[in-house]
C-alpha atoms as an extended CHARMM CRD file, in Angstrom:
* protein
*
       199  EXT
         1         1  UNK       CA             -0.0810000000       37.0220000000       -2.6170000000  PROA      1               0.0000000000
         2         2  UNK       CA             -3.8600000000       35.8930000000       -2.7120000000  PROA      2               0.0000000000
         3         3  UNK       CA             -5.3520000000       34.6190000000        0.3530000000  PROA      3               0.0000000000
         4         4  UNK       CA             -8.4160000000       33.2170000000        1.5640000000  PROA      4               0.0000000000
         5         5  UNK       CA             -9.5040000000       30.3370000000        0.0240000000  PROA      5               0.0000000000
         6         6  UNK       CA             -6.5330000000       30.1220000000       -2.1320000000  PROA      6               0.0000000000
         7         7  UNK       CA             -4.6750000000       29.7130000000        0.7200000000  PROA      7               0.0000000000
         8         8  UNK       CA             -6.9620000000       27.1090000000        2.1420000000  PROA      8               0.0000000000
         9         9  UNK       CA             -6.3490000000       25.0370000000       -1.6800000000  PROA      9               0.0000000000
        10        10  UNK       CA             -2.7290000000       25.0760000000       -1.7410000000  PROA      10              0.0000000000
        11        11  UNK       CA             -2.4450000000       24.0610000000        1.4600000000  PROA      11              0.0000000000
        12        12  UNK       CA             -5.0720000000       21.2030000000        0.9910000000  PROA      12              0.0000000000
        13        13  UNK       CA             -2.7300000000       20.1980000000       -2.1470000000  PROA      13              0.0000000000
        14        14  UNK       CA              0.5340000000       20.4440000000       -0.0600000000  PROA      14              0.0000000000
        15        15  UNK       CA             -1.0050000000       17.4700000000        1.5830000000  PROA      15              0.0000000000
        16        16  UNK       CA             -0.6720000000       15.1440000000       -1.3160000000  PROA      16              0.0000000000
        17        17  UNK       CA              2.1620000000       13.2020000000       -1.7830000000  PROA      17              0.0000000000
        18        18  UNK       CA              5.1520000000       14.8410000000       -3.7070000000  PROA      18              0.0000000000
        19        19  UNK       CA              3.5880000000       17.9290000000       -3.4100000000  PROA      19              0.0000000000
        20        20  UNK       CA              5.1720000000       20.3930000000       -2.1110000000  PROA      20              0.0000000000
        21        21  UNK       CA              4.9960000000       24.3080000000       -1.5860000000  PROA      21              0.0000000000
        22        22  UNK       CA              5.7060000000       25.9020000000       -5.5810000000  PROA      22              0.0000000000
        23        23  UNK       CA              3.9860000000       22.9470000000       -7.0320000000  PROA      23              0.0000000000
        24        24  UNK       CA              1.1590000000       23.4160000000       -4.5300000000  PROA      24              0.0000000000
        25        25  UNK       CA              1.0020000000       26.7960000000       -6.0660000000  PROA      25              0.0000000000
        26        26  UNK       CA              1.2590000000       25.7440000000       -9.6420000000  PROA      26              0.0000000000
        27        27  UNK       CA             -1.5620000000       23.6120000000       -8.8600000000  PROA      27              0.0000000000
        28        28  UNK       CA             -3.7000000000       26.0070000000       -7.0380000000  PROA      28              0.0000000000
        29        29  UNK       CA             -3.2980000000       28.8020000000      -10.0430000000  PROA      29              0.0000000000
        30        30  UNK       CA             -4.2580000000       26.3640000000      -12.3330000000  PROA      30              0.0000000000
        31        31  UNK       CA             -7.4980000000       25.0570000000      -10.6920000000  PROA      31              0.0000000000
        32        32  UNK       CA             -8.5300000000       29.0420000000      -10.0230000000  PROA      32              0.0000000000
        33        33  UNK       CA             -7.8090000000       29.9760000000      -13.5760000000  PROA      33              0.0000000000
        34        34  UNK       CA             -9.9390000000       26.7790000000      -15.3720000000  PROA      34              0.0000000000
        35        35  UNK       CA            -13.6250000000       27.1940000000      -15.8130000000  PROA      35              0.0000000000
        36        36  UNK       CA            -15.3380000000       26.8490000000      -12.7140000000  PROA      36              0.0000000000
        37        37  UNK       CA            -17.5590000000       23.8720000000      -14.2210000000  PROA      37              0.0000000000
        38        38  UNK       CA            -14.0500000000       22.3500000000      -15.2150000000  PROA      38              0.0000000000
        39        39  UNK       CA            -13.1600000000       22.8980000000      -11.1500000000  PROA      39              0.0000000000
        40        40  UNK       CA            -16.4300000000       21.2860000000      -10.2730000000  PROA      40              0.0000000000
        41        41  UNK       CA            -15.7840000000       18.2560000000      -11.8700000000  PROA      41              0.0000000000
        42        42  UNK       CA            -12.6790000000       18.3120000000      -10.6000000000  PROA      42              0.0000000000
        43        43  UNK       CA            -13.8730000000       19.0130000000       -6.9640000000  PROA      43              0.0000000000
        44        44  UNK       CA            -17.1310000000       16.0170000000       -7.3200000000  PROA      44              0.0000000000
        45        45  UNK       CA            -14.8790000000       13.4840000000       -8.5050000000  PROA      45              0.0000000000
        46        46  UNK       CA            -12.5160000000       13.7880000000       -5.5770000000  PROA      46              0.0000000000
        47        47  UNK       CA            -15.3120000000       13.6540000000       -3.0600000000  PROA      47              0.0000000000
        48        48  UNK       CA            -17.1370000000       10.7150000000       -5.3500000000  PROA      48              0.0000000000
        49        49  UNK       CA            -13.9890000000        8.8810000000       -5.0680000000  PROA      49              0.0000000000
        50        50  UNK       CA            -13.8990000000        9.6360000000       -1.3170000000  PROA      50              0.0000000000
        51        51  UNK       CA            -16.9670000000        8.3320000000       -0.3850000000  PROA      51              0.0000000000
        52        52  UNK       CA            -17.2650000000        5.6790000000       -3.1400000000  PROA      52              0.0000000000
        53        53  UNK       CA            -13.9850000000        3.6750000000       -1.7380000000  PROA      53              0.0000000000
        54        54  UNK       CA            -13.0680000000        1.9940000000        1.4820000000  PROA      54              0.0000000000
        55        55  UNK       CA            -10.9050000000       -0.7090000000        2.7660000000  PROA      55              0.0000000000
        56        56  UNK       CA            -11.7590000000       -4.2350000000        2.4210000000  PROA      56              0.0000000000
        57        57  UNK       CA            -12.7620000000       -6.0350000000        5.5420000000  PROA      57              0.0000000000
        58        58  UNK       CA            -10.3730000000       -9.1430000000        5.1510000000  PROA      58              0.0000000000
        59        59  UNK       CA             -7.4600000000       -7.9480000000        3.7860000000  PROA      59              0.0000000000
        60        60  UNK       CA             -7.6400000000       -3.4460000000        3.7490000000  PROA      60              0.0000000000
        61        61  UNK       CA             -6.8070000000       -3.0500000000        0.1910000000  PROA      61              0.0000000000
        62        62  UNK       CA             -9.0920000000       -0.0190000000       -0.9390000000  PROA      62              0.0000000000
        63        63  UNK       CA            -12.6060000000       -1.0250000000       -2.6940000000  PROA      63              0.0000000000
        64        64  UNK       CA            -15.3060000000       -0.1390000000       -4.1850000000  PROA      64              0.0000000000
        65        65  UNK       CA            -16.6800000000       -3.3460000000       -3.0080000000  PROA      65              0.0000000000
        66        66  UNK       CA            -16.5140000000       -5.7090000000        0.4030000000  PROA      66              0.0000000000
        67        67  UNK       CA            -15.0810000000       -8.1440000000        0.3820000000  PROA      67              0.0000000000
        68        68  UNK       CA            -12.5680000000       -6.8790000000       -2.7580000000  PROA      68              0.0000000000
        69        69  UNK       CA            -11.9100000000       -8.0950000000       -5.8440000000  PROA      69              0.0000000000
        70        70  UNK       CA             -9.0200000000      -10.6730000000       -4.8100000000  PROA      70              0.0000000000
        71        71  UNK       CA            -11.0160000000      -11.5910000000       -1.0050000000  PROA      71              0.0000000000
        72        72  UNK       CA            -13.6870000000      -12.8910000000       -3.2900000000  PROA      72              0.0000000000
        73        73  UNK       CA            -12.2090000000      -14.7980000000       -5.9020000000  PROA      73              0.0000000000
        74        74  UNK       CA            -12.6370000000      -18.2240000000       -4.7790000000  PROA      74              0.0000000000
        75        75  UNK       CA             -9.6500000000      -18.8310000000       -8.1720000000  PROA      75              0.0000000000
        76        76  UNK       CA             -6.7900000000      -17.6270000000       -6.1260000000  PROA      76              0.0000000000
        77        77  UNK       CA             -4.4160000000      -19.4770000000       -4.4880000000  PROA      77              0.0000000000
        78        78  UNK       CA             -5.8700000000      -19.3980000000       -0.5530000000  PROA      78              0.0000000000
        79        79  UNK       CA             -2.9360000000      -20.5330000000        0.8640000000  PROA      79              0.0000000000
        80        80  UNK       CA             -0.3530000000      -18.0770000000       -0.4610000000  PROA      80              0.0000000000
        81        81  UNK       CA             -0.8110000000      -14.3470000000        1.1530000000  PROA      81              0.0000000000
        82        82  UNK       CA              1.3330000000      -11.2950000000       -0.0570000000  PROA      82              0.0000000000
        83        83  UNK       CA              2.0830000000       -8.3000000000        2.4490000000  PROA      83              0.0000000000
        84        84  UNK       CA              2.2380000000       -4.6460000000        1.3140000000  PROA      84              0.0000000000
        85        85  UNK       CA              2.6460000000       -1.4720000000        2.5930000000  PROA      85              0.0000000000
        86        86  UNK       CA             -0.0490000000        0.0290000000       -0.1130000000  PROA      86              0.0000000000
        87        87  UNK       CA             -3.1920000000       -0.5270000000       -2.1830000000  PROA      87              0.0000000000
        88        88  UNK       CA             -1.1040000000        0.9890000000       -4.9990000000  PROA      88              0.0000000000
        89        89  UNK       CA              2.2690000000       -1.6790000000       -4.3190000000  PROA      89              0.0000000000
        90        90  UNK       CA             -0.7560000000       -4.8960000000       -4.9320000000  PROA      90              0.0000000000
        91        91  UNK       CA             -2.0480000000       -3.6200000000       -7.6000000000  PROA      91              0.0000000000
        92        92  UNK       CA              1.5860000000       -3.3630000000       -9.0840000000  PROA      92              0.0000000000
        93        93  UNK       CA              2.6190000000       -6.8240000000       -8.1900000000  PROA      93              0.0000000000
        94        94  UNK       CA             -0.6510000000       -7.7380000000       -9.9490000000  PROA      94              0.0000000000
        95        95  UNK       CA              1.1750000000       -6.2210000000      -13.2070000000  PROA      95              0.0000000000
        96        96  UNK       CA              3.7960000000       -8.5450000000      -13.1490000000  PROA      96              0.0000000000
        97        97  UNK       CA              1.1820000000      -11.7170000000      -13.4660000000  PROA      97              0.0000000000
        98        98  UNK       CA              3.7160000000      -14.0410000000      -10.8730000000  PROA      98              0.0000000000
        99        99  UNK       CA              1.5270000000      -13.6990000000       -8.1720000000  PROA      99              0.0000000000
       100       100  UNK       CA             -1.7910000000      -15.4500000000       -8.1670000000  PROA      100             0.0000000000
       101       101  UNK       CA             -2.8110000000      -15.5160000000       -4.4680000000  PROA      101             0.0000000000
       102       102  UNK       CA             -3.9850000000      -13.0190000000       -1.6930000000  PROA      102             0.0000000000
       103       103  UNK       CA             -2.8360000000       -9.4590000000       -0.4190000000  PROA      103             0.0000000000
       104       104  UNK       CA             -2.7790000000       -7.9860000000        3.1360000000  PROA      104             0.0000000000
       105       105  UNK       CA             -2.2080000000       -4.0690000000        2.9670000000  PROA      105             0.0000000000
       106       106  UNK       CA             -0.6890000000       -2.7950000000        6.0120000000  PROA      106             0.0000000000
       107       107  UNK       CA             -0.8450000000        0.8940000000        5.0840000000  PROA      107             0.0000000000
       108       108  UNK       CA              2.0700000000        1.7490000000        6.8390000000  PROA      108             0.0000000000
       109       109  UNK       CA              5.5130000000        0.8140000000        8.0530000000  PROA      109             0.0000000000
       110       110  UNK       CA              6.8420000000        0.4180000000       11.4770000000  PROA      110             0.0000000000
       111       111  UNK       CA              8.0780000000        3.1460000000       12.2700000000  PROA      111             0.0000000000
       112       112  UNK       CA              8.0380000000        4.5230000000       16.0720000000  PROA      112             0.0000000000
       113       113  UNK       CA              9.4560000000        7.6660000000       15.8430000000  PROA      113             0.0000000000
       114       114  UNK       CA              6.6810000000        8.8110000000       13.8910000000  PROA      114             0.0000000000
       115       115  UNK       CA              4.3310000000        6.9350000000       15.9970000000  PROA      115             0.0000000000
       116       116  UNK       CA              3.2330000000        3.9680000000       13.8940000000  PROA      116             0.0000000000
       117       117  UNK       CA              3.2690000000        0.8710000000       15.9150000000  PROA      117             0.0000000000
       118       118  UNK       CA              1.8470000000       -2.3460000000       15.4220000000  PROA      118             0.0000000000
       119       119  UNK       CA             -1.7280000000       -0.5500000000       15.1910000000  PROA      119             0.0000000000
       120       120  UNK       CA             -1.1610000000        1.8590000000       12.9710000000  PROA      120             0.0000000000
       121       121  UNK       CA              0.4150000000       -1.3030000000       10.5580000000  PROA      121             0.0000000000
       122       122  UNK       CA             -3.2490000000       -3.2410000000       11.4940000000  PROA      122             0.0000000000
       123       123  UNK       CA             -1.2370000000       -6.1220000000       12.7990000000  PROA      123             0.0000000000
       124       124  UNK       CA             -3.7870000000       -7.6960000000       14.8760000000  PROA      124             0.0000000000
       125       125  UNK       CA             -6.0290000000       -7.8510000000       11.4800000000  PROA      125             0.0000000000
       126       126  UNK       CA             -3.5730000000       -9.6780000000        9.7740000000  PROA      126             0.0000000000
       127       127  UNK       CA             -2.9910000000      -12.1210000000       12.4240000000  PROA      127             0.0000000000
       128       128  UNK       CA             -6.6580000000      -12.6940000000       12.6120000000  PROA      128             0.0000000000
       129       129  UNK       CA             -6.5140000000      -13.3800000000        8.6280000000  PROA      129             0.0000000000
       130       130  UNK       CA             -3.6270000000      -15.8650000000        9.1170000000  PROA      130             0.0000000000
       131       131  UNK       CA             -5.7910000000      -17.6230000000       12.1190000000  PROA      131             0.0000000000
       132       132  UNK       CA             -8.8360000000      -18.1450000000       10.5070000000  PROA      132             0.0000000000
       133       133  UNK       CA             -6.8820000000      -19.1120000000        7.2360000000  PROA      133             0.0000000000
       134       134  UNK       CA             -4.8620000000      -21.7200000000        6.6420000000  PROA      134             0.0000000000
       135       135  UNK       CA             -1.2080000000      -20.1260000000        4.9990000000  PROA      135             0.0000000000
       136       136  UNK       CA              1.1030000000      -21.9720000000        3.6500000000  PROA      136             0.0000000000
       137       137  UNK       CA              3.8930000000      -19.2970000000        2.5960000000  PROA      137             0.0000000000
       138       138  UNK       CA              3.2910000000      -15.5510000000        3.2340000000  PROA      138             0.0000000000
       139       139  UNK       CA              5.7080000000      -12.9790000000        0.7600000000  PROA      139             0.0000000000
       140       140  UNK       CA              6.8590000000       -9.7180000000        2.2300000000  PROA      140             0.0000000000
       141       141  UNK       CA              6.6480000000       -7.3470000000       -0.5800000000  PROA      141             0.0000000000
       142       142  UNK       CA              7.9780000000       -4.6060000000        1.4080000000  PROA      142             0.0000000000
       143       143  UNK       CA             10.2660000000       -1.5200000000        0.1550000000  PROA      143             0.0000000000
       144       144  UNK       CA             13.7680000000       -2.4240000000        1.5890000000  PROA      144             0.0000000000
       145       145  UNK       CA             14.3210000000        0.6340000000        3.4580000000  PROA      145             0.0000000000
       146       146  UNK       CA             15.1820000000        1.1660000000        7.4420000000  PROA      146             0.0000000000
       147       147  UNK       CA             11.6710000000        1.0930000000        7.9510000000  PROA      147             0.0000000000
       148       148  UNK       CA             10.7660000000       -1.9950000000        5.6380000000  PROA      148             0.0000000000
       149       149  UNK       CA             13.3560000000       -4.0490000000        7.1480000000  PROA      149             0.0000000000
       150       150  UNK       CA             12.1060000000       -3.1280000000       10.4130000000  PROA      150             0.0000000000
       151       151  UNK       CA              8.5660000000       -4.4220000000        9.9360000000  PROA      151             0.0000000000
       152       152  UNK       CA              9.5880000000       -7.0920000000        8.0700000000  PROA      152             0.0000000000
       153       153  UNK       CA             11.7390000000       -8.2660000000       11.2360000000  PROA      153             0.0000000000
       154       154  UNK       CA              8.6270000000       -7.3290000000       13.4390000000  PROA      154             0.0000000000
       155       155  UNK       CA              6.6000000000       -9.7580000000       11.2160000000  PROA      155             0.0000000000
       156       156  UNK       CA              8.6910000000      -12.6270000000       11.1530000000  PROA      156             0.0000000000
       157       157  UNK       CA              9.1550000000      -12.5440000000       14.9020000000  PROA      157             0.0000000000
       158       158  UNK       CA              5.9060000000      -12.3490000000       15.5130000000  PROA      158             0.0000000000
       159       159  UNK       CA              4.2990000000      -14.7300000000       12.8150000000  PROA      159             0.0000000000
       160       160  UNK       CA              7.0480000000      -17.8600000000       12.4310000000  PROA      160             0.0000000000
       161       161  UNK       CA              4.8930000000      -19.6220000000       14.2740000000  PROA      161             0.0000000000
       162       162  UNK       CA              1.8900000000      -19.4520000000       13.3240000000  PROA      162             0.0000000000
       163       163  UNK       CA              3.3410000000      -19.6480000000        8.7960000000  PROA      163             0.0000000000
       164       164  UNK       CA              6.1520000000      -22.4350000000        8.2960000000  PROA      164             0.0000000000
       165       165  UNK       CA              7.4000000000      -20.3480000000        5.1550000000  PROA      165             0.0000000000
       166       166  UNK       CA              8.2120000000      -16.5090000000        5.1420000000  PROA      166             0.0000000000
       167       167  UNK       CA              9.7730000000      -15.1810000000        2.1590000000  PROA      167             0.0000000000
       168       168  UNK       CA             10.7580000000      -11.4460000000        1.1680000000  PROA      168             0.0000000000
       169       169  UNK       CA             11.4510000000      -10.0650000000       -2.2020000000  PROA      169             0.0000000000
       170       170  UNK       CA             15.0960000000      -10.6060000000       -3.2480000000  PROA      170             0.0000000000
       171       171  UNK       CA             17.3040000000       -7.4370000000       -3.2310000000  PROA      171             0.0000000000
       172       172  UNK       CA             16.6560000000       -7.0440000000       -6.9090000000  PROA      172             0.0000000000
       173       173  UNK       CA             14.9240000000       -3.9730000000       -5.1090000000  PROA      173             0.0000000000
       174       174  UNK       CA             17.5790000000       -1.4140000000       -4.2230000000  PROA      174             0.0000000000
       175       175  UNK       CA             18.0260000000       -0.2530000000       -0.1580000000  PROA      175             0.0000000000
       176       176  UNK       CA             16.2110000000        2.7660000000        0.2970000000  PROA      176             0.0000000000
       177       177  UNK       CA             14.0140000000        2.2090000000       -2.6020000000  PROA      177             0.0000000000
       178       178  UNK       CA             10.2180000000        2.0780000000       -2.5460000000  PROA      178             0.0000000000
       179       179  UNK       CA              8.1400000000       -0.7560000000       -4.8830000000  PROA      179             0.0000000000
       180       180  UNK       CA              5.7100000000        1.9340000000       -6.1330000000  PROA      180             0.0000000000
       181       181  UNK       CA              8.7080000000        3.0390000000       -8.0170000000  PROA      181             0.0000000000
       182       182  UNK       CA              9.6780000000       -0.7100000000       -8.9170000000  PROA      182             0.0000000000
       183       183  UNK       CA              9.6040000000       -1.2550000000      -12.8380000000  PROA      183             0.0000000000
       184       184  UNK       CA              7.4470000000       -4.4720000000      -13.8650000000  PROA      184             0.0000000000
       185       185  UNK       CA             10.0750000000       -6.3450000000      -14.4970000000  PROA      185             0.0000000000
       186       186  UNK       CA             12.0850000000       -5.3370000000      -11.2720000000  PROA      186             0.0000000000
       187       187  UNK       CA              8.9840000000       -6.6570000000       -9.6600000000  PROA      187             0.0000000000
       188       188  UNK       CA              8.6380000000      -10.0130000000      -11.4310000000  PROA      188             0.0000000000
       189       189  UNK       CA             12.5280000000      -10.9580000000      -11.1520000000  PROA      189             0.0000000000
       190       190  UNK       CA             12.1710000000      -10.5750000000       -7.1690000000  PROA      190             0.0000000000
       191       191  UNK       CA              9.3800000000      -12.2870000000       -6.5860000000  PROA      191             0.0000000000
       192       192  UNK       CA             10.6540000000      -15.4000000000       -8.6020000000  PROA      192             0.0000000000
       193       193  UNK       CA             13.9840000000      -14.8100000000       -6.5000000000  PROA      193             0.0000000000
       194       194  UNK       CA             12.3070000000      -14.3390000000       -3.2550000000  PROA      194             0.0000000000
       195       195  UNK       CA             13.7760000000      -16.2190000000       -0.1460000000  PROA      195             0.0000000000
       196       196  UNK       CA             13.2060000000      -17.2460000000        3.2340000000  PROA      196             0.0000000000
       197       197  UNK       CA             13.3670000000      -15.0800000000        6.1360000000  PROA      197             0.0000000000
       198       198  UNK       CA             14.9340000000      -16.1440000000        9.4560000000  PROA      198             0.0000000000
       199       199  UNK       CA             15.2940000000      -14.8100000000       12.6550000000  PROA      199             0.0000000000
């Protein structure tokens, strides 16, 4: 089997999510077997990408610009904030054209076996957003899995009272599921059925 820098590629690729060990392969073959100008541009729009994008001051979706496109549009609703794990879960909520406020992205889930604590979920930048801004409801868009509904409790214990009204997504969203693989209209029917959370 080749070696060497093919190894180094597929490997690289492996890293990518969904990608695992034959499709890493796949992928690798394919990118050594294109025109090396095709590979190029391949290659320098990855690392333009890279170095063209990084995560909004205020709220840590990923931008091209600080503050991001929804920080700096004075039009949304200032009072109404929407948590997500992902860049990719706001900009499908955004899809569904039933949210018009503000996004946090928390880029991970709670999850401590794996070592993601209330760091690694940038906690103390989201309470810092909720300080300096007055909330009136925040909207946990989170996927209802064992570790969604364990941030989600983390959140609510921690920020009731500093918001008067949490909500989450109704179960519309099935347990276990993740909302980057939420249709549209899943989306839209949860948020209008979203309810309050209690401890």
């Amino acid at each position: 089997m080749l070696s060497g820098s093919f190894q180094n590629l597929k490997n690289g690729l492996k890293k990518l999510p969904g990608i695992g060990e034959k499709s890493a392969t796949r992928l690798a073959m394919y990118i050594l077997a294109i025109p090396q100008a095709e590979a190029e541009s391949i290659g320098n729009a990855i690392v333009t990408a890279a170095s063209s994008y990084s995560h909004c001051e205020i709220c840590n979706l990923l931008t091209e610009k600080q503050p991001c496109e929804f920080c700096s549009n004075s039009q949304r609703d200032q009072k109404s904030l929407c948590v997500v794990e992902n860049t990719q879960d706001a900009y499908l909520i955004e899809e569904t054209h039933e949210f018009k406020g503000r996004y946090f992205i928390l880029g991970n889930l709670l999850s401590p076996m794996d070592g993601i604590g209330p760091n690694e979920i940038h906690f103390s930048k989201l309470l810092k957003l909720i300080t300096n801004t007055p909330i009136d409801e925040i909207i946990l868009a989170l996927s209802p899995s064992v570790e969604g509904e364990s941030t989600i409790n983390f959140l609510v214990d921690q920020l009731q009272d500093h918001v008067e009204n949490i909500t989450r997504l109704s179960m519309g969203l099935p347990f276990g599921g993740n909302v980057e693989y939420a249709t549209a209209k899943t989306l839209t029917t949860a948020f209008k059925r979203r309810y309050s959370v209690e401890k």
